[in-house]
N, CA, C and O atoms as CSV, one atom per row, in Angstrom:
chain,resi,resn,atom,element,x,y,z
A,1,UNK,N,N,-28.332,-17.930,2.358
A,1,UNK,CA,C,-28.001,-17.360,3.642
A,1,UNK,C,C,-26.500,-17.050,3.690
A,1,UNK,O,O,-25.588,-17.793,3.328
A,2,UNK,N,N,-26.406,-15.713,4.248
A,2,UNK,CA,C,-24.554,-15.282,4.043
A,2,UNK,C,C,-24.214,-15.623,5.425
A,2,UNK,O,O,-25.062,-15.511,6.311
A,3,UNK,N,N,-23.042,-16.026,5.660
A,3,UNK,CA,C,-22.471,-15.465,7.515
A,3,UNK,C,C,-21.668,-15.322,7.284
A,3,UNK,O,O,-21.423,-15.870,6.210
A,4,UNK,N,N,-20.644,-14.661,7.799
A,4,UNK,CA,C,-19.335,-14.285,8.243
A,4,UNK,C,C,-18.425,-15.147,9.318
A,4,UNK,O,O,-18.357,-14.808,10.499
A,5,UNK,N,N,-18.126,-15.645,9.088
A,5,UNK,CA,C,-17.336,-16.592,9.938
A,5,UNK,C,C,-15.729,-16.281,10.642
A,5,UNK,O,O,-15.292,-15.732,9.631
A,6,UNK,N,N,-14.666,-16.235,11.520
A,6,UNK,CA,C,-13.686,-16.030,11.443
A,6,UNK,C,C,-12.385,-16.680,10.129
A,6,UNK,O,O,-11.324,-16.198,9.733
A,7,UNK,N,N,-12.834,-17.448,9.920
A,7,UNK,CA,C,-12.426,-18.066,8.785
A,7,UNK,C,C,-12.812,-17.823,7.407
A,7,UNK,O,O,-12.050,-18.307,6.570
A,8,UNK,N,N,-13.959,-17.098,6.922
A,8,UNK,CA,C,-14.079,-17.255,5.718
A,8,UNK,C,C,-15.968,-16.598,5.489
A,8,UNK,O,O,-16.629,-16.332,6.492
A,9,UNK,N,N,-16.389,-16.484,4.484
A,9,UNK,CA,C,-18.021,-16.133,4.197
A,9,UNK,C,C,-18.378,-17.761,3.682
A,9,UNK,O,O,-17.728,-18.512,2.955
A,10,UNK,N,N,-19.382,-17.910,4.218
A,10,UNK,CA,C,-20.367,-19.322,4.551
A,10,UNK,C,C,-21.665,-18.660,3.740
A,10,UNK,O,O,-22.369,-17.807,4.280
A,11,UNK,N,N,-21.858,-19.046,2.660
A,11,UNK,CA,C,-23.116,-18.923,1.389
A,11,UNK,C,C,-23.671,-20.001,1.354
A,11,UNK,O,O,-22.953,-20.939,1.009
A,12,UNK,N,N,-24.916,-20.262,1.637
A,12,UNK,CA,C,-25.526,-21.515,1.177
A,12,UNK,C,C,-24.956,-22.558,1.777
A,12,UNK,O,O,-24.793,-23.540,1.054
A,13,UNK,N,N,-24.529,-22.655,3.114
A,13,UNK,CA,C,-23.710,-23.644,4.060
A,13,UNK,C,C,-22.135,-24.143,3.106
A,13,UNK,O,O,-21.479,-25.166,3.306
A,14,UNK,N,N,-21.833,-22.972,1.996
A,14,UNK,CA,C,-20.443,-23.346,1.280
A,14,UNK,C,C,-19.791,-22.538,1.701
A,14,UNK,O,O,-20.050,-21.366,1.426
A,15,UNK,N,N,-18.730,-22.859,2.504
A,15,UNK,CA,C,-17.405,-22.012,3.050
A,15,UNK,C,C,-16.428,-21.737,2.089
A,15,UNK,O,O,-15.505,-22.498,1.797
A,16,UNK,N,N,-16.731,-20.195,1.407
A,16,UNK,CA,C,-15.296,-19.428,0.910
A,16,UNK,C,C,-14.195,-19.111,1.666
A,16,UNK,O,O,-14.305,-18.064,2.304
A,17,UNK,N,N,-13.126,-19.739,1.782
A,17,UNK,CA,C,-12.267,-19.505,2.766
A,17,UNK,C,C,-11.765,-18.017,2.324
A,17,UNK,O,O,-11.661,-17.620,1.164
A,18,UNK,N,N,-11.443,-17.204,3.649
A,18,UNK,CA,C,-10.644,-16.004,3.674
A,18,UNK,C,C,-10.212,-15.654,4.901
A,18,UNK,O,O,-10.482,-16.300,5.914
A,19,UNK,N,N,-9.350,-14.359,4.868
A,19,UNK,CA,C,-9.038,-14.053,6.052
A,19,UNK,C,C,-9.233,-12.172,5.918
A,19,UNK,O,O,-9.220,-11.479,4.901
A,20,UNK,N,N,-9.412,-11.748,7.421
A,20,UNK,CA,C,-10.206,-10.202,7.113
A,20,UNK,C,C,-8.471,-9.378,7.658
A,20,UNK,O,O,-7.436,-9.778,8.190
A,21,UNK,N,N,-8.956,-8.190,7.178
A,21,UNK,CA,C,-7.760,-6.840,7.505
A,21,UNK,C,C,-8.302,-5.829,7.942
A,21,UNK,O,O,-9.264,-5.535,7.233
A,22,UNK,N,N,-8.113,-4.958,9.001
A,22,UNK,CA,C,-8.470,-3.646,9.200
A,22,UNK,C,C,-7.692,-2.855,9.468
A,22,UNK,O,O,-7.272,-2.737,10.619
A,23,UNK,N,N,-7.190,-1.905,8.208
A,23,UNK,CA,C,-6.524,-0.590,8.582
A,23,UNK,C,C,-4.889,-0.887,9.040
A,23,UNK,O,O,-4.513,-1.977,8.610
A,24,UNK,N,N,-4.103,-0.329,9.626
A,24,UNK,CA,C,-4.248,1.166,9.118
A,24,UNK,C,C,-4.084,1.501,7.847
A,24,UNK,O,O,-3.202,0.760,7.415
A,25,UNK,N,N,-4.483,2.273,6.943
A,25,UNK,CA,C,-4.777,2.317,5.426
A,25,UNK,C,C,-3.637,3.548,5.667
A,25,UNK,O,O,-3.326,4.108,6.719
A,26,UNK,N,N,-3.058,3.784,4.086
A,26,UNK,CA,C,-1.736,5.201,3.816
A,26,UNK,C,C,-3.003,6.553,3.368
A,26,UNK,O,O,-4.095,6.470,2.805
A,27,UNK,N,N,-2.261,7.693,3.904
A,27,UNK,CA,C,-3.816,8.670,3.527
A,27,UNK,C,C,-3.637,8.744,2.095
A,27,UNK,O,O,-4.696,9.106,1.582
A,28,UNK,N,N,-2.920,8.591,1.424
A,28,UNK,CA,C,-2.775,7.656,-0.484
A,28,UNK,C,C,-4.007,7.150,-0.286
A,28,UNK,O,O,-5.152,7.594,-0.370
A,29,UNK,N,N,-3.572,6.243,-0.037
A,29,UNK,CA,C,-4.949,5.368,-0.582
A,29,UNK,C,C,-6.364,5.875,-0.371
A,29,UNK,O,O,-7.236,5.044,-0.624
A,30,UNK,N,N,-6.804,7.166,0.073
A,30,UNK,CA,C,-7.961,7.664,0.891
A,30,UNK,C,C,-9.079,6.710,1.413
A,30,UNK,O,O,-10.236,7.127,1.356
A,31,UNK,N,N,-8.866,5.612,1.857
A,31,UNK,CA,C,-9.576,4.511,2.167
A,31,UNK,C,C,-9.897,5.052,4.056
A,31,UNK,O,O,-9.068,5.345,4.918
A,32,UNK,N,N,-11.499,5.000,4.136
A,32,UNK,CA,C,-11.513,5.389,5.806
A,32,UNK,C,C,-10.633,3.988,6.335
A,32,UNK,O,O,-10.348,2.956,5.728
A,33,UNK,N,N,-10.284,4.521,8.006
A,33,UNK,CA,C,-9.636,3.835,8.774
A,33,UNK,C,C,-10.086,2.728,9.056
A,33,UNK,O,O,-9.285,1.795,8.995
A,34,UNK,N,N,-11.563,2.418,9.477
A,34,UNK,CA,C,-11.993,1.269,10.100
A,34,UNK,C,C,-12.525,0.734,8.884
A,34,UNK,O,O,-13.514,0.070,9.192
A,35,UNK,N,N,-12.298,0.705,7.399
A,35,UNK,CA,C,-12.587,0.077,6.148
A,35,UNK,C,C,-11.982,-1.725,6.711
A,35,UNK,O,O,-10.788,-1.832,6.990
A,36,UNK,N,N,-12.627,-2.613,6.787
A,36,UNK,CA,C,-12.254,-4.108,6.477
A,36,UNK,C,C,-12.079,-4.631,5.508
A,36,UNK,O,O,-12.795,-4.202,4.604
A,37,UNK,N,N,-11.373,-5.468,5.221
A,37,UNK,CA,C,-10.859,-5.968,3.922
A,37,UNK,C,C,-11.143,-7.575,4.021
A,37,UNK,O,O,-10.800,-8.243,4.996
A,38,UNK,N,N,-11.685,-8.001,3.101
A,38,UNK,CA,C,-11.701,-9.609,3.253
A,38,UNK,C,C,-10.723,-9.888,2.252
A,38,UNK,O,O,-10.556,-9.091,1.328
A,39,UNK,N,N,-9.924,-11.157,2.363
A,39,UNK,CA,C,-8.956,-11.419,1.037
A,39,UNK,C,C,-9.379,-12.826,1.219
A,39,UNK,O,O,-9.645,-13.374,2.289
A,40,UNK,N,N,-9.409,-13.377,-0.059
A,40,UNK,CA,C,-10.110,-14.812,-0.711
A,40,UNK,C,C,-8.675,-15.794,-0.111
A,40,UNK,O,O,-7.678,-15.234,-0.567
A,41,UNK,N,N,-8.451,-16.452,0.337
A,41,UNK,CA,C,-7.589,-17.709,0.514
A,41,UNK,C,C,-7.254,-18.566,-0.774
A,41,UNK,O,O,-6.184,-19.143,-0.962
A,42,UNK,N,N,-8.466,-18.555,-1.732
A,42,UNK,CA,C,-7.984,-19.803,-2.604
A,42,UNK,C,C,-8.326,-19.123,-3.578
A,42,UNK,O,O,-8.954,-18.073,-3.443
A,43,UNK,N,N,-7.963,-19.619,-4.748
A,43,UNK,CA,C,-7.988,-18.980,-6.444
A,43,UNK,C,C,-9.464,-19.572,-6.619
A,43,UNK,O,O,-9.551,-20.396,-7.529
A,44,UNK,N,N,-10.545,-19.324,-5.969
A,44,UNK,CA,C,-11.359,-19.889,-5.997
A,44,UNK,C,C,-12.352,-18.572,-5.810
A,44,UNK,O,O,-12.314,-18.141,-4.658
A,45,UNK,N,N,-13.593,-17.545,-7.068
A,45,UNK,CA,C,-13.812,-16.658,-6.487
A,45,UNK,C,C,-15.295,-16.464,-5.886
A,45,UNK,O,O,-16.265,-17.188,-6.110
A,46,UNK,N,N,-15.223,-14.854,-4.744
A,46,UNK,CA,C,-16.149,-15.291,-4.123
A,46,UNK,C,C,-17.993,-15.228,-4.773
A,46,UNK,O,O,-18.443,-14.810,-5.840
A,47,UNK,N,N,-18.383,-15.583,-4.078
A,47,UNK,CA,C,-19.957,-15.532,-5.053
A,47,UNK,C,C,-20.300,-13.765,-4.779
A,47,UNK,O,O,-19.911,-12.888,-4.007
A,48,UNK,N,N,-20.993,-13.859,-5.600
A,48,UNK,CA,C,-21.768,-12.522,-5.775
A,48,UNK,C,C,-22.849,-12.013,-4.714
A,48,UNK,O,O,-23.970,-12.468,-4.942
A,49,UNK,N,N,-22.777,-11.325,-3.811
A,49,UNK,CA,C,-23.110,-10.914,-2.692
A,49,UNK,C,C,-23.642,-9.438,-3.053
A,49,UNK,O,O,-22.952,-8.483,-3.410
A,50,UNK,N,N,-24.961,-9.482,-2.884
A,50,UNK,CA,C,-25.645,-7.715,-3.146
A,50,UNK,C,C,-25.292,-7.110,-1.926
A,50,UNK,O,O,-25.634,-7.563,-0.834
A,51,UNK,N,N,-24.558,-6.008,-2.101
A,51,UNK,CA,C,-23.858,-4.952,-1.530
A,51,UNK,C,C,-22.685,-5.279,-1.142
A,51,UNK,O,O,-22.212,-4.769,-0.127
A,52,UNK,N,N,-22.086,-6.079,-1.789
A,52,UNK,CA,C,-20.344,-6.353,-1.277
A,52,UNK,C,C,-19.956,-6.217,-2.951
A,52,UNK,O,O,-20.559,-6.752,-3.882
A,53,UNK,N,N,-19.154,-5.624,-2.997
A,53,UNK,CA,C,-18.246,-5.583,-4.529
A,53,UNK,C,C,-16.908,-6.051,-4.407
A,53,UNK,O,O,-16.111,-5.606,-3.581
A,54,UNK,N,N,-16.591,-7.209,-5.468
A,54,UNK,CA,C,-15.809,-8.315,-5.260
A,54,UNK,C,C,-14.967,-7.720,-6.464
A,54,UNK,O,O,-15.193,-7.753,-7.673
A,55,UNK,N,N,-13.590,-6.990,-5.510
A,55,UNK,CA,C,-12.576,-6.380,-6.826
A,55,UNK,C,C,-11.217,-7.820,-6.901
A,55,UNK,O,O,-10.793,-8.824,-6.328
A,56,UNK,N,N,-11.114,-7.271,-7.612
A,56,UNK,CA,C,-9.827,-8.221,-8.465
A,56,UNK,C,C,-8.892,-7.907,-10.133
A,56,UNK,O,O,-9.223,-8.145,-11.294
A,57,UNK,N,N,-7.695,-7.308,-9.559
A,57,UNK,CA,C,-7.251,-6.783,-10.713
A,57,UNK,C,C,-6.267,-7.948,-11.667
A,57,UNK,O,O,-5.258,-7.706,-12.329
A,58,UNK,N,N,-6.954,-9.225,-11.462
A,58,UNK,CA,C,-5.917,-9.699,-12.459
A,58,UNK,C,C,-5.784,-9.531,-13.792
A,58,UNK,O,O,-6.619,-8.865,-14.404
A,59,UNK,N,N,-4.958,-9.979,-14.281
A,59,UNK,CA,C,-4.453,-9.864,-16.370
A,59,UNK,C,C,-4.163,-10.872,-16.261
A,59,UNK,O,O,-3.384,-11.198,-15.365
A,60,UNK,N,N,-4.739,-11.868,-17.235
A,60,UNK,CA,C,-4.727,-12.589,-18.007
A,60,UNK,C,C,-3.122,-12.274,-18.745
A,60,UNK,O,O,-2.070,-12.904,-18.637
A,61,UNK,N,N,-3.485,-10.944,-19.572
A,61,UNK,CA,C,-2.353,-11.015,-20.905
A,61,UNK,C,C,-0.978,-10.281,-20.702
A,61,UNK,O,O,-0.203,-9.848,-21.555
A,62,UNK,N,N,-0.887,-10.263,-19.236
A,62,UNK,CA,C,0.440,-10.305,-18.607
A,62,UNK,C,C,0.894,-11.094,-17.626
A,62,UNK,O,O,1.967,-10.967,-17.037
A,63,UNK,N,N,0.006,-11.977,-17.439
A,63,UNK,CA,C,0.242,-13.023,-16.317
A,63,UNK,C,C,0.329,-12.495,-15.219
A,63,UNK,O,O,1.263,-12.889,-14.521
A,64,UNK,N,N,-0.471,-11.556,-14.721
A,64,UNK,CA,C,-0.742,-10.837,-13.366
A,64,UNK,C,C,-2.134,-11.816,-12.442
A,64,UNK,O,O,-3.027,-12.297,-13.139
A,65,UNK,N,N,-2.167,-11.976,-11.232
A,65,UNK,CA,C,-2.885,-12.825,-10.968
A,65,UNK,C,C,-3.463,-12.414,-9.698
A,65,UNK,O,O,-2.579,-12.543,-8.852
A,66,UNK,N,N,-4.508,-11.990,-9.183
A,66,UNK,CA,C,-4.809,-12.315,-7.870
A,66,UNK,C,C,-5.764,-12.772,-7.565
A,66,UNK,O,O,-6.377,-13.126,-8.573
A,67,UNK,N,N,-6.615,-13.120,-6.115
A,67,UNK,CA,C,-7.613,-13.309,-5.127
A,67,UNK,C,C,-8.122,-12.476,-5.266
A,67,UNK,O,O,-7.656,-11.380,-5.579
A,68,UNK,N,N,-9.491,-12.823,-5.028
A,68,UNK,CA,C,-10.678,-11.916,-4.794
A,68,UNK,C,C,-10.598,-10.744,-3.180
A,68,UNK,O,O,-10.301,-10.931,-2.000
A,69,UNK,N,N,-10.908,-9.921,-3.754
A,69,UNK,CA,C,-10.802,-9.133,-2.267
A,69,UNK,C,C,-12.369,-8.236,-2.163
A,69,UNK,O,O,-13.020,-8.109,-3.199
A,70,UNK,N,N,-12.822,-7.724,-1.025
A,70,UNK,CA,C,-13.721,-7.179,-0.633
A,70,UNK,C,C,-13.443,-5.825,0.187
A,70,UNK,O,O,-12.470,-5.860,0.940
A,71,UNK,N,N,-13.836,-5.198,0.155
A,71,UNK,CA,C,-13.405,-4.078,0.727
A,71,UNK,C,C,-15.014,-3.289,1.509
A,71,UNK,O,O,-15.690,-2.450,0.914
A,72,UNK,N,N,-15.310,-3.788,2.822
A,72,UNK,CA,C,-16.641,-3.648,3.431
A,72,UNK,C,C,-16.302,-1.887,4.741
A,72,UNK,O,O,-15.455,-1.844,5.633
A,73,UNK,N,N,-17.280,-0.755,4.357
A,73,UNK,CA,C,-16.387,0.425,4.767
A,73,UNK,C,C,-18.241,0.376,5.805
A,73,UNK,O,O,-19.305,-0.214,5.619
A,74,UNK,N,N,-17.667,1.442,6.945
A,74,UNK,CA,C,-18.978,1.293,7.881
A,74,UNK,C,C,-19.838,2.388,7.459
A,74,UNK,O,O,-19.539,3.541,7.146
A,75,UNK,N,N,-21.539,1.502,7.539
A,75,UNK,CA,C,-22.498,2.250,6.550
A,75,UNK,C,C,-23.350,1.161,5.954
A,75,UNK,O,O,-24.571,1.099,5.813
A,76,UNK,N,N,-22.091,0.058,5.543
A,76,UNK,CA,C,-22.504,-1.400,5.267
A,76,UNK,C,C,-23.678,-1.773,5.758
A,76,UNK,O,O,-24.006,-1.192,6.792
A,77,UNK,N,N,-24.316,-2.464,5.387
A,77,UNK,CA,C,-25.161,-3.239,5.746
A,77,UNK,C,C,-24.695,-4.486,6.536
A,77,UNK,O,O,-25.130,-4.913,7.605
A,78,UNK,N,N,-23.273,-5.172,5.409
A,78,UNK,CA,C,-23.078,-6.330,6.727
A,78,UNK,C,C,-21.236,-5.829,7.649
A,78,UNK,O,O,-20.180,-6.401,7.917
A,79,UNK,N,N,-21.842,-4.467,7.810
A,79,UNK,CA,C,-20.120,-4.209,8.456
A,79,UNK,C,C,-19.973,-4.584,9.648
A,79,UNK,O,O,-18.933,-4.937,10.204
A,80,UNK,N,N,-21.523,-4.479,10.258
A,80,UNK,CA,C,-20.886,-5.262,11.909
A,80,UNK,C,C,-20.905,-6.612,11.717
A,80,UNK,O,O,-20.057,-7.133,12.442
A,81,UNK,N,N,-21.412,-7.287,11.157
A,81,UNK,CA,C,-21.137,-8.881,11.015
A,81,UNK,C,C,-19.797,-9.194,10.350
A,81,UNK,O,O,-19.375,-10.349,10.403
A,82,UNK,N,N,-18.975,-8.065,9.615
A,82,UNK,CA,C,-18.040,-8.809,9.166
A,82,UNK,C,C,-16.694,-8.018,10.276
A,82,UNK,O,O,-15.623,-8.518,10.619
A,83,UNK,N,N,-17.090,-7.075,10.511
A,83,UNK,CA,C,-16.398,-6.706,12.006
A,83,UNK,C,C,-16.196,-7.382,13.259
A,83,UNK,O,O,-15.160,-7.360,13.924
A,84,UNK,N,N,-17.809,-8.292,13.668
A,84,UNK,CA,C,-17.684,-9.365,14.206
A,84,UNK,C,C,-16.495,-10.645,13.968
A,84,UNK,O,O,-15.786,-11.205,14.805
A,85,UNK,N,N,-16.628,-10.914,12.001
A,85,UNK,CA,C,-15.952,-11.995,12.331
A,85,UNK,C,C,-14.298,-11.481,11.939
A,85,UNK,O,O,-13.389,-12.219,11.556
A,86,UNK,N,N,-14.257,-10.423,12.100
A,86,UNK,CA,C,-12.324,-9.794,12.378
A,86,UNK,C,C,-12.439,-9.671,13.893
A,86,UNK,O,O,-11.294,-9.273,14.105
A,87,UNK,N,N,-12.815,-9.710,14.692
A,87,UNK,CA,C,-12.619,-9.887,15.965
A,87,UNK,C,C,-11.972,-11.381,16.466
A,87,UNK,O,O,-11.045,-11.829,17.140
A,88,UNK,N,N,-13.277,-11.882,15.549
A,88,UNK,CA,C,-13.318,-13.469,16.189
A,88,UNK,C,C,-12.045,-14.291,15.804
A,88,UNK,O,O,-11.456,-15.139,16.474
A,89,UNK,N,N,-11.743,-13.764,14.404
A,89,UNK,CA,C,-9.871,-14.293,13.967
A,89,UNK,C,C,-9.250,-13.670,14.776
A,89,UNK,O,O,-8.725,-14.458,15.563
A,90,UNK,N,N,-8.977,-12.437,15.055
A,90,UNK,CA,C,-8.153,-12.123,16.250
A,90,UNK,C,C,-7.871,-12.881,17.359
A,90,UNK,O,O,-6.748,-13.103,17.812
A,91,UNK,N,N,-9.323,-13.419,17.942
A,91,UNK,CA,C,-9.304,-14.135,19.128
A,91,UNK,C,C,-8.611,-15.637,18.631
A,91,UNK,O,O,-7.917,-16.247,19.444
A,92,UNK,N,N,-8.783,-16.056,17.592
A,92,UNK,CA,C,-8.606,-17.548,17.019
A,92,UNK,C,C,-7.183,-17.275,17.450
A,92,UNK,O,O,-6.608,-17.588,18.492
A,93,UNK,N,N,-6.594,-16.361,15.980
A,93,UNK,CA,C,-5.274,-16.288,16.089
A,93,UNK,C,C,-4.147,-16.117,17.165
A,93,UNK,O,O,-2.938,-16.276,16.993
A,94,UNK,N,N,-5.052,-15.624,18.745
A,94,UNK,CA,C,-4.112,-14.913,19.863
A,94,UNK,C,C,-3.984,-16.383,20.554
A,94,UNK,O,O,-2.831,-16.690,20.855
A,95,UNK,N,N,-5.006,-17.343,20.853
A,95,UNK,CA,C,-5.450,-18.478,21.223
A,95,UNK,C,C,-4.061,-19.429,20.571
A,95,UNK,O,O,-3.093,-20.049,21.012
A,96,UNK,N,N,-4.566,-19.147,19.491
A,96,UNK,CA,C,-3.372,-19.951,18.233
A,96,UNK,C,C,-2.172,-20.255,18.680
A,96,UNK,O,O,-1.697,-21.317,19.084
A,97,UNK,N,N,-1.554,-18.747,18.510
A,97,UNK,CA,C,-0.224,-18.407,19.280
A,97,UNK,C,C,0.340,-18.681,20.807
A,97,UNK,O,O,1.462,-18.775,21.305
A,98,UNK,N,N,-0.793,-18.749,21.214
A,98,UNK,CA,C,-0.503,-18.712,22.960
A,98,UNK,C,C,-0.309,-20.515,23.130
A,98,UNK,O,O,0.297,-21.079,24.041
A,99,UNK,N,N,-0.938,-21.094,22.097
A,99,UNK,CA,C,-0.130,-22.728,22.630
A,99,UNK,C,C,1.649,-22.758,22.010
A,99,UNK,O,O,2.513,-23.591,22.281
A,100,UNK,N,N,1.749,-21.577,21.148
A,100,UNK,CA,C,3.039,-22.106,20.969
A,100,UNK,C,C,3.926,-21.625,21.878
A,100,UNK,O,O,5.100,-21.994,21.851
């Protein structure tokens, strides 16, 4: 079972921590506007999800390194659920801020 969480994708009740991005993208990059982005939190990568493609350009043999990222564009199958949970960090994060 997948969910989308504000915090992270929840597989099999195992929380991949991440945090989501939407836009504005450079017209370079030709990426549509409302494209979401999940980025992995931990060097830890994410599981294999049919219809999400899990890019990651690290090298090894230059010591280049990153997180797993996702890149979910609308059309998706899970774009309103992961649209849902970029809302719901929004709300976390405004909440967040407002005690300080």
């Amino acid at each position: 079972m997948i969910k989308f969480m504000w915090n992270g994708i929840k597989v099999d009740s195992k929380l991949h921590r991440a945090h989501y991005s939407k836009g504005p993208y450079t017209a370079q990059s030709k990426i549509p506007q409302d494209t979401i982005t999940i980025y992995a939190k931990d060097c830890e990568s994410f599981p294999e999800i049919e219809g999400l493609q899990i890019k990651n350009d690290s090298d090894s043999m230059t010591d280049y390194f990153e997180k797993d990222r996702i890149r979910v564009q609308q059309g998706n199958k899970y774009y309103n659920a992961v649209n849902e949970a970029w809302e719901k960090q929004g709300e976390h994060n405004k909440a967040r801020f407002q005690k300080k």
